[in-house]
C-alpha positions, 0 to 999 in steps of 0.5 A: 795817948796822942794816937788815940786823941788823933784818930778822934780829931781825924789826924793822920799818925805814923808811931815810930821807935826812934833809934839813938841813931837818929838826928836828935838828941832825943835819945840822950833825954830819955836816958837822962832818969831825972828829966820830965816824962818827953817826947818826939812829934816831928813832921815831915820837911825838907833840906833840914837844917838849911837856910831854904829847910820848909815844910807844907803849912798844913803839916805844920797845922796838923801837928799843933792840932795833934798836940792840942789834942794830946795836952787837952785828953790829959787827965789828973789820973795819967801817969808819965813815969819813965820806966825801963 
């Protein structure tokens, strides 16, 4: 869905499957059933988890456009059900 509602914005997205390899506890979430439906949007950065870690500005705008537009395609008819 968020794909579908960037392309209509003119966002630029890159989908991934994220490995439980990954520096995230992401992976731990999806496997826990009773947890909400979730998921990853990260942007590209630098010098992670640092006191000089940054990001360009417009990454940062775009990626809350690209939720923006997720939350407002969401309809009453979605279903967000974890299934394996």
């Amino acid at each position: 869905m968020a794909p579908a509602s960037a392309t209509m914005r003119g966002l630029f997205v890159i989908q991934a499957i994220l490995l439980r390899t990954a520096c995230s506890e992401f992976g731990v979430v999806f496997d826990v059933r009773e947890w909400p439906p979730s998921a990853l949007i990260s942007f590209p950065l630098r010098y992670m988890h640092s006191v000089v870690e940054m990001a360009d500005l417009r990454d940062v705008e775009k990626t809350i456009e690209l939720i923006a537009a997720f939350v407002e395609s969401v309809t009453e008819d979605d279903d967000f059900a974890h299934r394996l």
